[in-house]
N, C-alpha and C positions, 0 to 999 in steps of 0.2 A: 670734609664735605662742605663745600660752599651755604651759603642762607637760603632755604627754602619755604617755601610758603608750605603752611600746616598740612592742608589735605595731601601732599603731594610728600612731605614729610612719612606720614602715617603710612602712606602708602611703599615709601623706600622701606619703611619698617615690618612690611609684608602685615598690618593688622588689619585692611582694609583696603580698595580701591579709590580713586579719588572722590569718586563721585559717595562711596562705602562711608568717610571720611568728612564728609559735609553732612551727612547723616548723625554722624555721631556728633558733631561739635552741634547741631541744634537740637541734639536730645541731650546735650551739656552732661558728656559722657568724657568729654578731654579735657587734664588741666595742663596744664602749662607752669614752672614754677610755683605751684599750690594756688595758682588762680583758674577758675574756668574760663575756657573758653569760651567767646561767645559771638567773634567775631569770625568767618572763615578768611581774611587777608591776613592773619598773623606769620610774620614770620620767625622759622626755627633759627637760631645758633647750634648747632648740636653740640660744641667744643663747649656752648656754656647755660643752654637749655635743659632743663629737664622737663620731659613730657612723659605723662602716665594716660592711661585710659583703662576705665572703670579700678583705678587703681593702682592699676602695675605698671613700672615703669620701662616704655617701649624705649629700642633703639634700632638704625636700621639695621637690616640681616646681610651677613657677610656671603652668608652661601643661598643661591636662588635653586629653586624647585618649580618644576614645571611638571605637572599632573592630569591627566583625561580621564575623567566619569564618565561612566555610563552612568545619568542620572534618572533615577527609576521617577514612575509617575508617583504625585501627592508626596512629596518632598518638596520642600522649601531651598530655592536658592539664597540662601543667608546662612551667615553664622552662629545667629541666635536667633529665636523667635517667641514674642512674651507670649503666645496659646500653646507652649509648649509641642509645637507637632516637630516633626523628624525635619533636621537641615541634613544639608550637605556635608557641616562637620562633621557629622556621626561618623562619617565613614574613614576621616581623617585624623583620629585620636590619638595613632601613635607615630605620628609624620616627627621628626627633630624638631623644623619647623614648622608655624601656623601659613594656613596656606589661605586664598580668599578668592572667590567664585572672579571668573572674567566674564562680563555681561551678565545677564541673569534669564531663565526659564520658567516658565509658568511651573506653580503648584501640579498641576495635570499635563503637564508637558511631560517627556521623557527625551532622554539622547543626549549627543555630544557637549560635554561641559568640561571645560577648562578651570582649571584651579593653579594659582603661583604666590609668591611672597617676591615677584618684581614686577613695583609699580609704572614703572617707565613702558613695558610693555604690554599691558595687561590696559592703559590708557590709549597707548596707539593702537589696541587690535581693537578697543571698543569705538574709535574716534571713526566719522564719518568720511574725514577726508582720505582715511587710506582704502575703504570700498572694499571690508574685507567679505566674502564669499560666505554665507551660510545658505544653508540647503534643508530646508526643512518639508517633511510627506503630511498630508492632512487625508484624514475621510471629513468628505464633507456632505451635509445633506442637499439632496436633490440631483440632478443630473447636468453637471459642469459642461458650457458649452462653450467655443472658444470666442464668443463675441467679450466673456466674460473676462478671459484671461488677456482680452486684450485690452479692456475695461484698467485693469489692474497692473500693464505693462507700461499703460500708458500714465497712470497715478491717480491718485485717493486721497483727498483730502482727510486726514486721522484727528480722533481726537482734540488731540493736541494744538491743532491749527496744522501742524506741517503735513506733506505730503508723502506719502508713502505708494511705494511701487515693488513690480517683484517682476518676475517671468516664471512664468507658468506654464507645466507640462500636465494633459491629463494621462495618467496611467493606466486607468480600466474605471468598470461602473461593478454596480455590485447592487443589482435590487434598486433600491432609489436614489443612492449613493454613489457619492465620487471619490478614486484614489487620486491624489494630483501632487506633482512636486513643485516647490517653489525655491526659487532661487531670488537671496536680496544682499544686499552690500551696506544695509543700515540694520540697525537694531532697534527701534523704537517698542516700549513698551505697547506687548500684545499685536504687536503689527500683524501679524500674518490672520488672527482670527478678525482682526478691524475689515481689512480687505476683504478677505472672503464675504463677511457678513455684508459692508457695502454692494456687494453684486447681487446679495441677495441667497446665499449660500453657506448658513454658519457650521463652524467648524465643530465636531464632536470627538476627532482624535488628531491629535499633535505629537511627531517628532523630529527634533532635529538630529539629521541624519549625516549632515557634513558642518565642521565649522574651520576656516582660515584651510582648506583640503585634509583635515585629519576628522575620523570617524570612531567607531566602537566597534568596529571589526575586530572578531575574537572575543571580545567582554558580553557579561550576563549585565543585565539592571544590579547595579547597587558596586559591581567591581572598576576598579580601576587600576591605571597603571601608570611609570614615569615616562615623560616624551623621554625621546633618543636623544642625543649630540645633534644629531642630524635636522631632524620635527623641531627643536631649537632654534637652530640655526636657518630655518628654511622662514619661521616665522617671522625674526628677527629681520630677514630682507624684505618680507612681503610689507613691512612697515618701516623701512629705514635704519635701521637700529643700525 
């Protein structure tokens, strides 16, 4: 294997994603040669590196796994979490390999989540430029009217400084509440309740219901299952691989 830079290392070795990966080198969780990291430009030799995190000593995985949760609500997407509440791991304890969330869902979210130990793809399904497809339903408060969703189609300044947008469908009301689907092509932490809330309608229930075109069709909250050869390969194109 050619010289890789660390995050991207970690990430071939299925213990994290890249971005999973810069996390841990600033929580000075990776050493390198018995030195810690502390720089995220380091790069790997694998032929003459050794790299451990929290100890043990990682290399990459020969064989890749690709996994869909249904990821129940109040569940942490992480591997670990220091207030001890339920991750995503729990569910994956007797996988051969360790597997690691692709993007991530709120605590209170529920639905489609993807889990792999291959970093290469698990970076271009989360990367902006390839516009992958999520589909997320909200109830939201008050009565959703379509100047709003056009408010939101047209983009939102978030947080963050960037901009955020979606299309929006209303599905029905219900009392003083709205059912509405949203459809976006970025991932930006908490986007979809940012938007809502900027129109003036915050969100009170969240899921995502489609992600990259695969769903939880057939699964309960808390089950999951392996993608096919197929759902592999279908992903794989939708990002160049």
């Amino acid at each position: 294997m050619p010289s890789v830079r660390i995050n991207k290392y970690l990430s071939l070795c299925g213990v994290t994603s890249r971005r999973g990966a810069d996390a841990l080198i600033s929580q000075k969780r990776v050493v390198v040669n018995d030195k810690v990291v502390d720089e995220k430009g380091v790069i790997i030799d694998d032929e003459r590196d050794v790299v451990k995190v929290d100890g043990a000593i990682v290399s990459p995985v020969q064989e890749k796994l690709y996994v869909l949760l249904y990821k129940p609500r109040r569940v942490m997407t992480t591997l670990h979490d220091p207030f001890r509440r339920k991750t995503v791991a729990n569910f994956f304890k007797n996988l051969k390999h360790r597997v690691f969330p692709i993007g991530r869902l709120d605590y209170d979210t529920d639905g489609v989540l993807l889990l792999t130990n291959d970093g290469d793809l698990a970076y271009r399904l989360t990367h902006p430029r390839y516009q992958v497809p999520k589909i997320y339903e909200a109830q939201v408060r008050g009565r959703f009217v379509m100047s709003a969703a056009e408010r939101i189609s047209r983009g939102i300044k978030l947080e963050d400084g960037a901009t955020g947008r979606a299309e929006v469908q209303i599905l029905g009301y219900t009392h003083n509440n709205t059912h509405i689907r949203l459809t976006l092509t970025e991932g930006r932490k908490r986007e979809v309740k940012q938007l809502c809330k900027a129109v003036g309608y915050p969100v009170f229930k969240l899921r995502r219901v489609e992600f990259a075109g695969l769903t939880v069709k057939g699964l309960q909250p808390g089950n999951w299952r392996h993608l096919s050869d197929t759902e592999v390969r279908q992903l794989k194109e939708l990002v160049e691989l």
